[in-house]
N, C-alpha and C positions, 0 to 999 in steps of 0.2 A: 191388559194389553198383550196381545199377543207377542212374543218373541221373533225376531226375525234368525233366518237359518242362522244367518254369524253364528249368533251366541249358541242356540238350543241345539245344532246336530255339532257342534266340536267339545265346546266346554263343559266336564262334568260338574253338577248342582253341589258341591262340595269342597272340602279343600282334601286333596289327596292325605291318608294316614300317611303318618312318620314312621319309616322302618327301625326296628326295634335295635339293628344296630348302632343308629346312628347317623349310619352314612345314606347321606341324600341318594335315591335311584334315581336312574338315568331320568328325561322325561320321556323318552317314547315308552319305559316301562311302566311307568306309572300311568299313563294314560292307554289301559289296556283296552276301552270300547270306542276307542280313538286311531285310524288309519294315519300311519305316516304321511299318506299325502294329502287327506285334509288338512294334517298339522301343518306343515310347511305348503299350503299353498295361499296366496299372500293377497289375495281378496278376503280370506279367513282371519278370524281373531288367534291366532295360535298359541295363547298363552296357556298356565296350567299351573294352580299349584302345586308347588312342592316344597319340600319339608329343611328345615334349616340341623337342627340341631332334639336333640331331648326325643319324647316321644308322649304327643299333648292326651289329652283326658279332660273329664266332665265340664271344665273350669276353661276350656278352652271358649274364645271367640274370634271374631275377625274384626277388623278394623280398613278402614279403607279413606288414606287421602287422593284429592282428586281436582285439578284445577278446571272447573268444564269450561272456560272459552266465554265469556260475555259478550252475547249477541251484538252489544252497542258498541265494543271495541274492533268490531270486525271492517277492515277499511280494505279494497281490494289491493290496495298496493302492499300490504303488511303482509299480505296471502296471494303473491301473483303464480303460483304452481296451482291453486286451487282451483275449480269450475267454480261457475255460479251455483249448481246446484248443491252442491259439495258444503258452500257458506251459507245459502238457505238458512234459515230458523228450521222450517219445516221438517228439511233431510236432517239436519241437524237434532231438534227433537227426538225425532225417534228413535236414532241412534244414540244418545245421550241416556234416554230413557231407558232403553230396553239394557242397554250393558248393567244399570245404575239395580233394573229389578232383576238382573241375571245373576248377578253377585250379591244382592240384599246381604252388605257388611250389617254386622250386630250393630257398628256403630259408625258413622259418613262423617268426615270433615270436607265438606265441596268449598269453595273456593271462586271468583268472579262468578257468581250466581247472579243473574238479571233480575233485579228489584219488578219489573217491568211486569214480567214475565214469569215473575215467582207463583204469585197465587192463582193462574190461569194452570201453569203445569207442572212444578215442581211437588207444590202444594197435596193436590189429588191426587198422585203419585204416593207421595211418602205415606197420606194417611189409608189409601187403600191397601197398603204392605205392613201397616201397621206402627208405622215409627212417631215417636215424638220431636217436634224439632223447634229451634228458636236459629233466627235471622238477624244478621246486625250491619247494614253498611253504613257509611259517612255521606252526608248530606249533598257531597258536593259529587260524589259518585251514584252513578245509576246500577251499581255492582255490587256486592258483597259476598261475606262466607254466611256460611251456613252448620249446625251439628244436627247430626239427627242420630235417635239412637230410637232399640224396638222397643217398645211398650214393655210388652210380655217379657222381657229380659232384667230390663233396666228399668231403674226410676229416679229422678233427679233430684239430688240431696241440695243442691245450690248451683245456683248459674250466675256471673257477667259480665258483663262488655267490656273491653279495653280498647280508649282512645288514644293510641299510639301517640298521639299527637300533646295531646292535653295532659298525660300523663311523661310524657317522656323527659321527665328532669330528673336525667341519670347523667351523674358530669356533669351536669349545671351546662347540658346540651338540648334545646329545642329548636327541632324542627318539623315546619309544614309540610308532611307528605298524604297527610289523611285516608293514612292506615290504619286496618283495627285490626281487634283479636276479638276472639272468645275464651274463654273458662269455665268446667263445668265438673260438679264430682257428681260421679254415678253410682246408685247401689247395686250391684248386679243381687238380683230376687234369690231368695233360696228355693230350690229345686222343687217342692215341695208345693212353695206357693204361688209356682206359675200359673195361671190359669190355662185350662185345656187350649189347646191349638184350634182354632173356628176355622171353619172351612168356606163358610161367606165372607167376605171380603168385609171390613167394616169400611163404614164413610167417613170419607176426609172432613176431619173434623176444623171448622171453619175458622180462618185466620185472622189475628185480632191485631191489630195494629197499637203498639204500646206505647210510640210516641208518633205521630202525625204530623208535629209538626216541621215544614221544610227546610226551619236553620236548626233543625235535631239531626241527629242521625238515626237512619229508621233501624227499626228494633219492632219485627214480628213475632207473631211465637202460636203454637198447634194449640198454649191453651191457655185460656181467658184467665182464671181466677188461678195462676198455681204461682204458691210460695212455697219460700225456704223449709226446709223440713229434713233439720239436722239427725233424728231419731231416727237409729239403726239398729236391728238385731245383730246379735253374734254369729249367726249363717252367713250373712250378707257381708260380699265383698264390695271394696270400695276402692274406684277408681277415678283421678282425675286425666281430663282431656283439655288441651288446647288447642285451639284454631287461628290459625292466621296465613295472612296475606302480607308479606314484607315489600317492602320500599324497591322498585325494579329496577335501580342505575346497579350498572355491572360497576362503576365505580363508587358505589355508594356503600362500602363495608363498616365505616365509623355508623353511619345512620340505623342500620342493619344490625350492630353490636346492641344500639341501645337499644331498638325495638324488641331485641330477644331479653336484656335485662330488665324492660317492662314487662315481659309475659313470664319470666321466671319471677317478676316480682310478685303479679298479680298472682300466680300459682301459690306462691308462699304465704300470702293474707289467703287464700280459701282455703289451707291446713290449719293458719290461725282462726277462722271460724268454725272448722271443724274440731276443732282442738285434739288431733290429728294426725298423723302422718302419712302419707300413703302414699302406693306409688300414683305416675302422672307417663305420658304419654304428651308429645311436642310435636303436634302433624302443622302441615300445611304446606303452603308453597314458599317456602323461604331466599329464594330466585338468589339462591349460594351456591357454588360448589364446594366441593370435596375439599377444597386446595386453598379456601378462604377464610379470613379470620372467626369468622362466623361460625363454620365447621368445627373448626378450631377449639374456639372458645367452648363450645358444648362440648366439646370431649376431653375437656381440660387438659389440653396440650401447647404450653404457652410457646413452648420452645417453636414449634413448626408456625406460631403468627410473627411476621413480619412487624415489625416496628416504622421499617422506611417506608414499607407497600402501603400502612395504613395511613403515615403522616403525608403521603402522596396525594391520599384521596382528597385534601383539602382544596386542592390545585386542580383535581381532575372533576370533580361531582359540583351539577352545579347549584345545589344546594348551600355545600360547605364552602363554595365562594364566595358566598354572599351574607357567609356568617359575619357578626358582630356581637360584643362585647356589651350587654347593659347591665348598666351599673346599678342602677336602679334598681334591677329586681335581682342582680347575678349571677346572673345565666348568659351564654352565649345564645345569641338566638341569629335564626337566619330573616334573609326578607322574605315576607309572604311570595312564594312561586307557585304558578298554578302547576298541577303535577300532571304528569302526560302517562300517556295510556301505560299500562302494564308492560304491552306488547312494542311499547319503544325501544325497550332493550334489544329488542331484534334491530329496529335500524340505526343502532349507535355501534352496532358489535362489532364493525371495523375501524369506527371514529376514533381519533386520538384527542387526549385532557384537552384544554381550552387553552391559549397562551393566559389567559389573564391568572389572576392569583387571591389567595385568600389573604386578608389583611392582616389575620391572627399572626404572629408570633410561634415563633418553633418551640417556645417553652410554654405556649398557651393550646400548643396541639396537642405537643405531649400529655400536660394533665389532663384533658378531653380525654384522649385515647387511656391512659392508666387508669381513670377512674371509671371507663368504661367494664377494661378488661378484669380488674379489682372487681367490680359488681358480677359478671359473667362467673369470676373465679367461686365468690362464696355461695354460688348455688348447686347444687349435686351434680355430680359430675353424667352427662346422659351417653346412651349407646344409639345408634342407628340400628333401627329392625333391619333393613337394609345391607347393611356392612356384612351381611353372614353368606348378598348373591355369590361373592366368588367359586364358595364351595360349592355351589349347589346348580350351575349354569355355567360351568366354564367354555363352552361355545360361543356365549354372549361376547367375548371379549376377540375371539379371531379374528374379527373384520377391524379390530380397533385402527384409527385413520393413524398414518407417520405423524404427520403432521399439519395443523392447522393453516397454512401460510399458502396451501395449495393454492394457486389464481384461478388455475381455472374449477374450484371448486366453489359453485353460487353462495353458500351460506358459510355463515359463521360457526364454526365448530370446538369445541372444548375441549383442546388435546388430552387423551387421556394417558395418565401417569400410571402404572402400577404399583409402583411404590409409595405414592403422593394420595390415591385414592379410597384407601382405608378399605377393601373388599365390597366398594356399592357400584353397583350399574353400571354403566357409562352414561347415560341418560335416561331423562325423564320428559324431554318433547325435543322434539324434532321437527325444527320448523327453518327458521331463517336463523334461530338461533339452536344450537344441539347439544344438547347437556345435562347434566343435574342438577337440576333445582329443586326438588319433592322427596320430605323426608317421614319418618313417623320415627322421634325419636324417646325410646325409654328413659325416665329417670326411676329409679327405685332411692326411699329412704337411704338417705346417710348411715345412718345407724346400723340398717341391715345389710349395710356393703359394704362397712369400713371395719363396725364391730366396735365403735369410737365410745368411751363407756363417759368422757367429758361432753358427745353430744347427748347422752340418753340421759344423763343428770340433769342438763338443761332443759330437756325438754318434759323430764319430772318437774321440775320449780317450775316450770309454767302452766302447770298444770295438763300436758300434751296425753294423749295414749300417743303408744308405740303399735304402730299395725304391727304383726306378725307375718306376713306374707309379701310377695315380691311379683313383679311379672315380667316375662319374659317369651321372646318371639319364636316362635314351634314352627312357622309353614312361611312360606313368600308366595306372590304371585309373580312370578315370571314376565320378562320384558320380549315383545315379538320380535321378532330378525330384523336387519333390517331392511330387508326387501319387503318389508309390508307396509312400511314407512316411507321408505321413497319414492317422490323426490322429497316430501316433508309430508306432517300435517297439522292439519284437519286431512282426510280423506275418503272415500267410502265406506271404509272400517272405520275409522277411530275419529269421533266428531268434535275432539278437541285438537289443541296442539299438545295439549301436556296429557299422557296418561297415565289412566287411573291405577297407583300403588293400592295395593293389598296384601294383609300380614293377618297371622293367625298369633293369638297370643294366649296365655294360660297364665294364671295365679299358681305360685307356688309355697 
């Protein structure tokens, strides 16, 4: 498919080299076959990588999280700045597409992917660029995430599904929001046994549907007969990936603690079947900011989560008002609620908590919340690829808004803090709501970031290897101004409302 101007006369086919010093170059020097005013003119994609830290090599890839927008969630009143054609499938496709094969990351975690709409064009797409990929949403959703990684690079050592839901008795807390994940370790190929680069296009290899049934959750995948296949050479690095799609109430942070201590759990049994260690990578759209316990918690910094802000949420989410106490199984479980679009969080984003109240008890919130933050805690403590933009784009931050509270400003905005923000973006869409929510966050082994000789004993008597290598983020992609953005989107450049994160990352 051909490229439209956006992408092919601004953005170079590569992620910019890392200057040997260190320090990040400006971006108009780095983009030397690149005119200032193609960059800054704001019908253009004007992004551009540039380099965070270190200076990457052979072991280098990219990685790219990316919410692209679910066609069946698009309701004109959730997008009244947008034209009709603007919301299109059609306009929308192609833009979608064409960014997705301009950037051909080594490895995609996409995000509200249209079940619908999967194997007519996402499908044909990935296998004619050569990637492998598996799909997973919930039954009662027409949406899901998606992983894909290249062939020629990568090969899938183990893959699967997490029902957030069916899984989520962390705190002896269940609730219905019918969100998944994914999990997946990959062996990156040794150099050696890549096969040559083909210059014809191979055909999208045809999509097999691995449960069909309508009260399953659908689970596609690029390829029919592939199993587990733990055997690895000593060249071959190994990397695990997560994907997911978090719970969208801005007051939902309790439900959002567990869903990450279900993905940090699921990640911990696929090292137990690896027998194992290895680093892991945390993408998705985790619909959190900066400033949230959820943040937080992955960077294990207990001191900056609120205790009252979280016992609030039981008052304000209206999930956790409707929890109750069964005895029976015990678990606190909430009442089945059907769950509303992703994109509600945009029109709640000036709404205040509910008067009504959660029946729970204040010592029955508490250990909910402890035994959440307790699970969060004993998992490896992770970094945002992300957390390194300050150094490397300090213009992104000059337009930051005073204040949220403006009236006459249409949309909901996400004060940003500089001391609260840990050095990420200001946002990651820009729509009715403006903020960050999309992360790619590293974990590396305990072991090789503590040096903890009572975890490497441990995981001797279980028989574990210890990887020897670590990973860590060499290049970002750049966020556009925001005059390319406003008044929000979706818009003639950018066909979501969230866009697409991209990071360069290297084995060390």
């Amino acid at each position: 498919m051909p490229l439209p101007d956006t992408f092919a006369s601004v953005l170079p086919r590569r992620l910019v080299p890392i200057v040997a010093t260190g320090q990040a170059a400006s971006v108009e020097a780095q983009l030397a076959s690149v005119s200032l005013e193609q960059v800054h003119r704001s019908d253009w994609d004007p992004r551009s990588a540039i380099a965070t830290h270190g200076e990457a090599d052979a072991t280098a890839f990219t990685v790219m999280t990316w919410n692209v927008l679910a066609q069946n969630l698009i309701k004109r009143d959730l997008f009244p700045y947008c034209t009709k054609s603007q919301l299109k499938w059609r306009s929308r496709k192609a833009r979608l597409l064409a960014e997705f094969e301009f950037y051909r990351p080594d490895i995609a975690c996409l995000q509200e992917v249209d079940k619908e709409l999967w194997q007519s064009t996402w499908a044909p797409l990935l296998g004619t660029l050569g990637y492998a990929w598996r799909y997973y949403g919930y039954h009662t959703k027409r949406h899901g995430c998606c992983l894909a990684w290249k062939r020629q690079k990568w090969r899938c050592l183990d893959y699967s599904t997490v029902d957030l839901d069916a899984s989520q008795r962390v705190g002896r807390l269940h609730l219905p929001t019918d969100n998944v994940a994914q999990v997946i370790a990959l062996a990156r190929r040794a150099s050696h046994s890549c096969a040559p680069q083909s210059t014809t296009p191979s055909p999208a290899p045809t999509p097999s549907v691995v449960a069909a049934d309508q009260t399953q959750p659908h689970h596609l995948s690029s390829d029919r007969c592939w199993q587990p296949d733990h055997q690895r050479s000593p060249q071959e690095q190994v990397l695990l990936v997560s994907n997911c799609h978090l719970y969208w109430s801005p007051y939902g942070d309790v439900c959002k603690l567990a869903q990450v201590a279900v993905i940090e759990r699921a990640l911990a049994q696929l090292q137990l079947r690896l027998r194992c260690t290895f680093p892991a990578l945390m993408c998705g759209d985790f619909n959190s900011a900066p400033t949230s316990a959820v943040y937080q918690a992955l960077r294990h910094t207990p001191d900056a989560i609120s205790m009252d802000q979280l016992l609030q949420c039981f008052d304000a989410d209206p999930k956790l008002r409707a929890i109750q106490y069964d005895a029976s199984q015990e678990v606190y479980r909430s009442v089945a609620l059907p769950d509303g679009p992703d994109e509600a969080m945009e029109s709640v984003a000036h709404t205040t908590p509910s008067e009504s109240s959660s029946p729970l008890t204040t010592a029955q919130r508490r250990e909910i919340v402890g035994a959440l933050l307790d699970a969060c805690a004993a998992c490896p403590k992770t970094v945002s690829a992300y957390s390194y933009y300050h150094s490397i784009d300090p213009a992104h931050y000059d337009s930051s808004p005073d204040s949220n509270d403006d009236p006459s400003h249409p949309y909901a905005i996400i004060l940003y803090r500089p001391e609260q923000w840990h050095g990420e973006p200001r946002l990651s869409t820009y729509s009715r709501y403006q903020g960050l929510l999309d992360y790619m966050f590293v974990q590396n082994p305990v072991t090789l970031t503590s040096g903890s000789g009572a975890s490497q004993a441990a995981d001797s008597a279980n028989g574990a290897d210890q990887t020897r290598y670590t990973v860590r983020p060499t290049a970002l992609l750049t966020l556009p101004p925001e005059s390319a953005l406003a008044p929000a989107i979706p818009n003639d450049a950018f066909a979501s409302d969230h866009l697409s994160l991209l990071a360069e990352f290297q084995f060390d």
